[in-house]
Wavefront OBJ file of the C-alpha trace (Angstrom):
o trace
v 81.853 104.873 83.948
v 80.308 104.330 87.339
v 82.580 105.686 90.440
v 82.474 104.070 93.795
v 80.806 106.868 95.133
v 78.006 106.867 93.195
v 77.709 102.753 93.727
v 77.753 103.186 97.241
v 74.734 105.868 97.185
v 72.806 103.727 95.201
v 73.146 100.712 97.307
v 72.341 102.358 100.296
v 69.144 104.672 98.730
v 68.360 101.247 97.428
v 68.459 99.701 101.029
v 66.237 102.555 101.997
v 63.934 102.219 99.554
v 63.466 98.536 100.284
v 62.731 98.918 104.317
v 60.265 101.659 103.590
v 58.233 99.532 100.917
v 58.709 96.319 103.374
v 57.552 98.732 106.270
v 54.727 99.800 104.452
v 53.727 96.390 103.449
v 54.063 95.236 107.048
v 51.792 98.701 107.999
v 49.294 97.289 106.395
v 49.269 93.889 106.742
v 49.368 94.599 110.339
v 46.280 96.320 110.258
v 44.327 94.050 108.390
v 45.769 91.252 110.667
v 44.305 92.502 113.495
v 40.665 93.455 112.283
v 40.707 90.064 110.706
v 41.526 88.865 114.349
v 38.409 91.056 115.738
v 36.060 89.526 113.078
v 37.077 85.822 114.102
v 36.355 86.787 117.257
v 32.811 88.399 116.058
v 31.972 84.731 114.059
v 32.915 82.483 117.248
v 30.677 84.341 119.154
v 27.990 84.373 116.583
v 25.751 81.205 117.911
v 22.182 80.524 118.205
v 21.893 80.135 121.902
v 22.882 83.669 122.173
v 19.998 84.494 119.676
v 17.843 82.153 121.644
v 18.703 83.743 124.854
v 18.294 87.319 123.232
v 14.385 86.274 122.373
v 13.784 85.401 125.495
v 14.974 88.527 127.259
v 12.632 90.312 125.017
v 10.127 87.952 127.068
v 11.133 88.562 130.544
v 13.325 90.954 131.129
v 14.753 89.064 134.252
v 16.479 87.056 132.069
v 18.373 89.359 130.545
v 22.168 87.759 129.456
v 25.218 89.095 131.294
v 27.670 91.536 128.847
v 30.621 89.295 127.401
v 33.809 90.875 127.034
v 32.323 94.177 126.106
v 30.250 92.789 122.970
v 27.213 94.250 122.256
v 24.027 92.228 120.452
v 21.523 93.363 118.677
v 18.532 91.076 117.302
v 15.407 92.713 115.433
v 12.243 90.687 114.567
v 9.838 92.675 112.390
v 9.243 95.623 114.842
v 10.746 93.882 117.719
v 14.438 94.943 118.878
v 16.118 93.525 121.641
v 19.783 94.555 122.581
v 22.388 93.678 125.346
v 23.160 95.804 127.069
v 19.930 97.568 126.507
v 21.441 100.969 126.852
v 23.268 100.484 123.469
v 21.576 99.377 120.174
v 23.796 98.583 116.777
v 22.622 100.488 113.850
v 20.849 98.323 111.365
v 23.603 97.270 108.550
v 23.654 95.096 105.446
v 24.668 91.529 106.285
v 28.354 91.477 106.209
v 30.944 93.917 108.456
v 31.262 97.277 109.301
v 32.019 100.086 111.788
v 30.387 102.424 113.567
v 30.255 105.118 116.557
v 27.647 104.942 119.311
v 28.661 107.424 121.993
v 32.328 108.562 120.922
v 33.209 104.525 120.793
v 33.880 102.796 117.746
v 32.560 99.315 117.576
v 33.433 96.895 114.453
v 29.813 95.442 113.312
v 29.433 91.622 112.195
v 25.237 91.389 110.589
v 24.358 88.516 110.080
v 20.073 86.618 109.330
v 19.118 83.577 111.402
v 15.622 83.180 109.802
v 13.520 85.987 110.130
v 15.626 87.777 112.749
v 18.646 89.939 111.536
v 21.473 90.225 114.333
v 24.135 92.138 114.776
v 26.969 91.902 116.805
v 29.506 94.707 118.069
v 33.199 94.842 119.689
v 34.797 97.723 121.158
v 37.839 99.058 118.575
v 39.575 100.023 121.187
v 41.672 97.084 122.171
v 42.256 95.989 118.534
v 43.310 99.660 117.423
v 45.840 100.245 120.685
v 47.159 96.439 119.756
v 47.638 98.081 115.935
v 49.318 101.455 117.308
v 51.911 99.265 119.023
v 52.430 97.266 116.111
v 52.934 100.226 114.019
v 55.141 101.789 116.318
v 57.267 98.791 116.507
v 57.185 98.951 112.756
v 58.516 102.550 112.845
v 61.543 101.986 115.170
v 62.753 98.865 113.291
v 62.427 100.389 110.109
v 63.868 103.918 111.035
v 67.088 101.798 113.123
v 67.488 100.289 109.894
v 67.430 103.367 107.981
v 69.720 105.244 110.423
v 71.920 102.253 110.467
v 72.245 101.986 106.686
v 72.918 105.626 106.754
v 75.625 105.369 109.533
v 77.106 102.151 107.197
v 76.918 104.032 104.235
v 78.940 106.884 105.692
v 81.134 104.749 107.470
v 82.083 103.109 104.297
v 82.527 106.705 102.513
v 84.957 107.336 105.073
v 87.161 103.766 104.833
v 86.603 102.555 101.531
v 85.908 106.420 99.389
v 88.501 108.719 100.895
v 91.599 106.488 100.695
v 91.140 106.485 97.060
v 90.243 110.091 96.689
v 93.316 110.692 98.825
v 95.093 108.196 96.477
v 94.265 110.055 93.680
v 94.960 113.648 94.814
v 98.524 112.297 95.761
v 98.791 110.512 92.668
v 98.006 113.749 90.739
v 100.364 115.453 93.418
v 103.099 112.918 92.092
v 102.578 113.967 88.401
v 103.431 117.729 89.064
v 106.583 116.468 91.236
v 109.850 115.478 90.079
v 110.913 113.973 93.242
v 107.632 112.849 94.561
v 106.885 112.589 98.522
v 106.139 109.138 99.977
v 102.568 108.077 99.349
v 100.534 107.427 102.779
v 96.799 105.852 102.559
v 95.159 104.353 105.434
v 91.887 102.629 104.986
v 90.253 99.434 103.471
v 92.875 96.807 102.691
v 92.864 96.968 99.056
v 93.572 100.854 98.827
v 96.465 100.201 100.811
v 97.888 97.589 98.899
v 97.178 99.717 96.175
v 99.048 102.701 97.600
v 102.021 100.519 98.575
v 102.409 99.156 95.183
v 102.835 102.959 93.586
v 104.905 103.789 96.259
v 106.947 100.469 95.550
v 106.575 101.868 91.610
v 107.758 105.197 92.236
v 110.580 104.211 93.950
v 111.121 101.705 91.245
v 110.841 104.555 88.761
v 113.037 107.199 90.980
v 116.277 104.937 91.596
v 115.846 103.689 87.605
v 115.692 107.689 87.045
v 118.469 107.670 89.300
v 120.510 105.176 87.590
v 119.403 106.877 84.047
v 121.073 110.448 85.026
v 124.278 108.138 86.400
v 124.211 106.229 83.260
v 123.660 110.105 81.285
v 126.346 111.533 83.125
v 128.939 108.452 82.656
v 128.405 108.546 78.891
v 129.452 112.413 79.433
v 132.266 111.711 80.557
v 132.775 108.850 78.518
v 132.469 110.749 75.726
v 134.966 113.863 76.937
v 137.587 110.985 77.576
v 137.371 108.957 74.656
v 137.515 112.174 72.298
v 140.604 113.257 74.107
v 142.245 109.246 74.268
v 141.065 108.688 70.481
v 142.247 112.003 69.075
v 145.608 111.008 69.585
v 145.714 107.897 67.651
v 143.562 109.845 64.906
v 146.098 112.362 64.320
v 149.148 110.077 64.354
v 146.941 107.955 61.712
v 145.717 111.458 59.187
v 149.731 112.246 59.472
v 150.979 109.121 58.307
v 148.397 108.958 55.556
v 149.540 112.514 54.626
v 153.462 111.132 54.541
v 151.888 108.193 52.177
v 150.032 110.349 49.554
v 152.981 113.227 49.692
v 156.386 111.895 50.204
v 158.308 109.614 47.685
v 159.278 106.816 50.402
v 161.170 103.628 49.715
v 159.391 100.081 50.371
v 160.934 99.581 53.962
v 160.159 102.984 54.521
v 156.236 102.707 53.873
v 156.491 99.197 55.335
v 157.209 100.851 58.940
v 154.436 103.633 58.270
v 152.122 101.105 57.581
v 152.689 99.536 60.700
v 152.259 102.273 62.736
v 148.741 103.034 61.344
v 147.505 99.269 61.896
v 148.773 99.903 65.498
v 146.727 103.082 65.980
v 143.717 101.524 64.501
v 144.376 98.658 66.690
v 144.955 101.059 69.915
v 141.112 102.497 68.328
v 139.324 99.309 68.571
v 140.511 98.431 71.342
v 139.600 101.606 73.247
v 136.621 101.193 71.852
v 135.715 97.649 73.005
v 136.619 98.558 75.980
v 133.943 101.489 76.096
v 131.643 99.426 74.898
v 132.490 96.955 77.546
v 131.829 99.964 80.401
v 128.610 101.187 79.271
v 127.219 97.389 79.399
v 128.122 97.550 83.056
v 126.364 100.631 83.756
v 123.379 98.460 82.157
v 123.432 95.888 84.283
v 120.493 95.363 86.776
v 119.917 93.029 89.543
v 118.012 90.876 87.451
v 121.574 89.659 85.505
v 123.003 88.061 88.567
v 123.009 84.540 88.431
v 124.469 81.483 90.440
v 127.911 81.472 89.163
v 130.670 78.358 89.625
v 133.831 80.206 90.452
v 136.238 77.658 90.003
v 134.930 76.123 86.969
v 134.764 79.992 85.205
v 138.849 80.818 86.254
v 139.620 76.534 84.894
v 138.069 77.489 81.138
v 139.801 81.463 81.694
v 142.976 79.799 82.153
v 142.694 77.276 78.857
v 141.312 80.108 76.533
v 144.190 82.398 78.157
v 147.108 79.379 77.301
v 145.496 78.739 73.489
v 145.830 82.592 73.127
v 148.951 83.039 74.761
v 151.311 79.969 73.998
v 154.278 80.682 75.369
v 152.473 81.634 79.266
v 151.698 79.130 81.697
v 148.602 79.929 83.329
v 147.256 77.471 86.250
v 144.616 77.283 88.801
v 145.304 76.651 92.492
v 141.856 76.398 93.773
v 141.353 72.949 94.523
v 137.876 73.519 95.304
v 134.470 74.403 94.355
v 133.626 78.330 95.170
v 129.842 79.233 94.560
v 128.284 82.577 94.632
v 125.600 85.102 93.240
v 127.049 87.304 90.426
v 128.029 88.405 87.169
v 129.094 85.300 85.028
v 130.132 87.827 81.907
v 131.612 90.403 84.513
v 133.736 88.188 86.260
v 135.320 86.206 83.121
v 135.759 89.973 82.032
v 138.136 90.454 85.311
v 139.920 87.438 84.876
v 140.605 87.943 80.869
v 141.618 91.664 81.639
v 143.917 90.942 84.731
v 145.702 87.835 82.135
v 145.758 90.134 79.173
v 147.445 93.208 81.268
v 150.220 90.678 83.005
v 151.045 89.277 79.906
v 151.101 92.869 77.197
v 151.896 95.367 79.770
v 153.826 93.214 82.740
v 155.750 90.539 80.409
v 154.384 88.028 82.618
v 155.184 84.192 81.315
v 153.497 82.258 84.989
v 150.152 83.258 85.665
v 148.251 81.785 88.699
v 144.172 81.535 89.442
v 142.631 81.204 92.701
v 139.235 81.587 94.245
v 138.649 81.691 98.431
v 135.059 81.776 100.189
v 134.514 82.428 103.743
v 132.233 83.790 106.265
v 133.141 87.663 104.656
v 132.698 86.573 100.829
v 134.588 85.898 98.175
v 138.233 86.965 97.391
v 139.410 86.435 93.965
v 143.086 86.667 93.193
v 145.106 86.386 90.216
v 149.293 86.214 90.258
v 152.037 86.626 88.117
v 155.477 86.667 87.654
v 155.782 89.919 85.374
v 157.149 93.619 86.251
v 154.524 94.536 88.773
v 152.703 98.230 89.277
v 154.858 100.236 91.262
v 153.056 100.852 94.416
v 152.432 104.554 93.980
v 150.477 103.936 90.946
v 148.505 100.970 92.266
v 145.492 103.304 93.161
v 145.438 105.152 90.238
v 145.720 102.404 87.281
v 142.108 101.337 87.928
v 140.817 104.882 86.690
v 139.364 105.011 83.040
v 141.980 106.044 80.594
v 144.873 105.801 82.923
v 148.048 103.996 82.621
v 151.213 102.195 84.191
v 154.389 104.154 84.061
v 155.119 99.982 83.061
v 151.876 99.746 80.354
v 152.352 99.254 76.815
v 151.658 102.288 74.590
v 148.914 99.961 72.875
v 146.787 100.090 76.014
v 143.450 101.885 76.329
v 143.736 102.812 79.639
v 140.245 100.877 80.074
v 141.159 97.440 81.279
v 141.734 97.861 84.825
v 138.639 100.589 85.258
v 136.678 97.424 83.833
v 137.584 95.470 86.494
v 137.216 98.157 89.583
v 133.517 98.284 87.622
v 132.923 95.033 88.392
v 134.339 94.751 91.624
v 131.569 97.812 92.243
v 128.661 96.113 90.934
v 129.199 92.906 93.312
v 129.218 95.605 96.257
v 133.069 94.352 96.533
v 136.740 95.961 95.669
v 139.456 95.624 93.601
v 143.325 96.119 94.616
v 146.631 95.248 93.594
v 149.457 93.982 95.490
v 152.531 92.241 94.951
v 152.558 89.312 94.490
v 154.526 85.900 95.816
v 155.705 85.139 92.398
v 157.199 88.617 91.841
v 154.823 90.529 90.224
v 151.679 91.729 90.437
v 148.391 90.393 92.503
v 145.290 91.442 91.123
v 142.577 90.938 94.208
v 138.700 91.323 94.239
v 136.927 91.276 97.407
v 133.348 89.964 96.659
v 130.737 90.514 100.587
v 129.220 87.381 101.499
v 125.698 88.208 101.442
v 125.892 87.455 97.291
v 127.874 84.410 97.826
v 128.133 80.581 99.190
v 130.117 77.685 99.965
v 129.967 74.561 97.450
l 1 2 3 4 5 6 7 8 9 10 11 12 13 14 15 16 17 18 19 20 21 22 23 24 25 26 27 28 29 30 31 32 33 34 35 36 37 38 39 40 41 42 43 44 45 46 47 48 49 50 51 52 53 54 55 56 57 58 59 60 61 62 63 64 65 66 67 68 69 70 71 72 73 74 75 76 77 78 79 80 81 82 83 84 85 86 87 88 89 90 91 92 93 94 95 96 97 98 99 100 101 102 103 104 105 106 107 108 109 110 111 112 113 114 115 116 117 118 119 120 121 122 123 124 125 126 127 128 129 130 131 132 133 134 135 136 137 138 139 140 141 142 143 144 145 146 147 148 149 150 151 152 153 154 155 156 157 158 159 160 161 162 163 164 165 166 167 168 169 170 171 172 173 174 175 176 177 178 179 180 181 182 183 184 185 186 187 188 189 190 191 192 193 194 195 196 197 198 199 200 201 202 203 204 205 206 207 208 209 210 211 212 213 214 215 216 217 218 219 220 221 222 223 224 225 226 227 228 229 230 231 232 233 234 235 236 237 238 239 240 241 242 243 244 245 246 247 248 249 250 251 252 253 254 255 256 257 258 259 260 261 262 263 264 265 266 267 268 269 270 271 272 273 274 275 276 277 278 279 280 281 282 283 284 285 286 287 288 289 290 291 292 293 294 295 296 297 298 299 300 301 302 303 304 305 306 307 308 309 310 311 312 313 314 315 316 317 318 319 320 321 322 323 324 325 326 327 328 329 330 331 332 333 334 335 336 337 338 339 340 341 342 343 344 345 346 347 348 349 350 351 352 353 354 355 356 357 358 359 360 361 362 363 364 365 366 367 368 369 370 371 372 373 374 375 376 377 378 379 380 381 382 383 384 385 386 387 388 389 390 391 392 393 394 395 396 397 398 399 400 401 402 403 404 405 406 407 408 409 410 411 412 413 414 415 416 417 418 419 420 421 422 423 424 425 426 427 428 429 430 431 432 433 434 435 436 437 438 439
């Protein structure tokens, strides 16, 4: 698998490799651009009134044609040679171009017959060769600029594209050895910093779900040391009364009443563990389970279910209107069924009353009734697991009221009691506005 290292090295050895085969191409095209110039230059002077005037200065020498532009001509007829200037004479070539040296200058030859005379004319190199050395140095310094330039690119983008993820890596392999990992810090390109703020985002994720794991751990501990001590009790009671039923010769009302306590303690065993069951599904919960939830139409079907399962209570609703907010649909029915069942079993309660409130702090939640009440110095206490009344029923689990502070902790809200106006006791949950709305 390619890294981005080694894709970046490529690409720029690749840029290198095409500016030095483009320079050399341009090298040489230069060159041969230029002598192609000088022989166009040879051909338009190539005309037979220069050959005409040639013959005749080999005539009379007073009519000997001026130099042009440094050229040199040469004209041989059999044995005759005439040249201008006379001082230099081209070397006798095969029709066609070529160079030579006459005095430590270079001169680029064009031979060429114009019936029986063969002439040759010269140009200084000179020019042409110092117009090709500035050419070629031009050629040099663009290609080179480039060169340095993909170079200073190429590191440039080692530094801001290839070290944030190198860095990313090392902390990533940094994060492996740690249990409580450091925050992750990448500066560079874009992407690697999107990229480093999503693990950061992910190992946060992962340390509060760790988090809420070793909570979770440590509340089964303890739910586990409670509900052996609260379910040993009810165990015992239940192997003794089996032990009176296999051992003792009892009479029918006798075994009747035996019976009956066993069904209770199995009853008192369910129940705690429902409850249990109940807590551990709230230590579950994530933010992901709270949904838009209709107050006042959840505490209207609470208070039918609670009047076909209680008969004889009358349970009503006094909030005339509609109460929206963000929560726990199966936590707050919970609440409500828990705060009936415990007015009704453990307070005698026979007038239970429902009400919901929003305003600009949240949502308060209330439920009334008419039974015994807590007595004030226990008020604090009832809503920890396993803990009951001096008033409660000997049926309870202890659980129903640590249910509801639950709840009222997973909204971000609390739960009290107080006493309530129709003389017993009021059940209250405090819900914080930012999870909840007017309808």
């Amino acid at each position: 698998m390619l890294s981005l290292r080694v894709i970046v090295i490529v690409a720029a050895l690749s840029v290198v490799a095409l500016v030095i085969t483009l320079g050399a191409w341009v090298w040489f095209g230069v060159t041969n651009d230029q002598y192609s110039q000088l022989d166009r230059r040879l051909d338009s002077v190539s005309s037979l009134e220069d050959i005409e005037a040639l013959l005749r200065s080999a005539q009379d020498e007073s009519q000997q044609p001026p130099p042009s532009g440094g050229l040199v001509r040469t004209v041989r007829i059999g044995d005759t040679t005439v040249s201008v200037p006379r001082d230099i004479v081209l070397p006798r070539f095969e029709v066609g171009y070529a160079n030579t040296t006459i005095d430590g200058v270079e001169y680029r030859v064009r031979t060429f017959a114009a019936g029986d005379a063969l002439v040759a004319i010269g140009a200084p190199v000179a020019d042409t060769q110092r117009r090709i050395d500035e050419l070629h140095r031009r050629v040099l310094l663009i290609c080179g600029g480039v060169i340095i330039g993909t170079v200073i690119v190429g590191l440039v983008m080692w530094s801001i594209m290839i070290n944030p993820f190198r860095l990313l890596a090392q902390q990533a392999r940094a994060i492996n050895a740690q249990s409580k990992p450091d925050e992750v810090k990448v500066r560079g390109v874009q992407e690697a910093v999107e990229i480093a703020e999503a693990v950061e985002g992910m190992i946060a994720r992962i340390s509060d779900e760790q988090e809420r794991t070793k909570k979770a751990l440590d509340s089964a501990r303890d739910f586990a040391a409670a509900a052996s001590h609260e379910l040993r009790t009810p165990l015992t009671a239940m192997r003794t009364n089996l032990e009176v039923l296999s051992t003792l010769q009892m009479g029918e009302e006798q075994r009747r009443e035996v019976i009956d306590d066993i069904m209770r303690q199995q009853a008192r065993i369910e129940s705690t563990l429902t409850a249990l069951e109940r807590l551990a599904q709230g230590e579950l919960t994530t933010s992901d389970d709270f949904v838009p939830v209709d107050v006042t139409e959840l505490l209207d079907r609470a208070a039918h279910d609670a009047m076909r399962n209680y008969p004889g209570v009358n349970v009503s609703l006094a909030s005339p209107h509609t109460v929206l907010m963000i929560g726990l649909p199966a936590g707050l029915r919970l609440v409500i069924d828990n705060a009936i069942t415990n007015a009704v079993k453990h307070g005698g309660a026979t007038e239970i009353r429902l009400s919901a409130e929003s305003s600009a702090d949240g949502v308060m939640l209330a439920v009334d009734d008419n039974g015994s009440g807590i007595p004030e110095q226990e008020r604090d206490r009832v809503f920890e697991r396993f803990s009951r009344g001096s008033t409660a029923a000997r049926s309870g689990s202890g659980l129903g009221l640590a249910l509801v502070a639950q709840q009222a902790e997973l909204h971000g809200g609390t739960a009290s009691i107080e006493t309530s106006p129709l003389g017993g006791a009021r059940l209250v949950l405090r819900l914080p506005a930012p999870g909840a709305a007017l309808g």
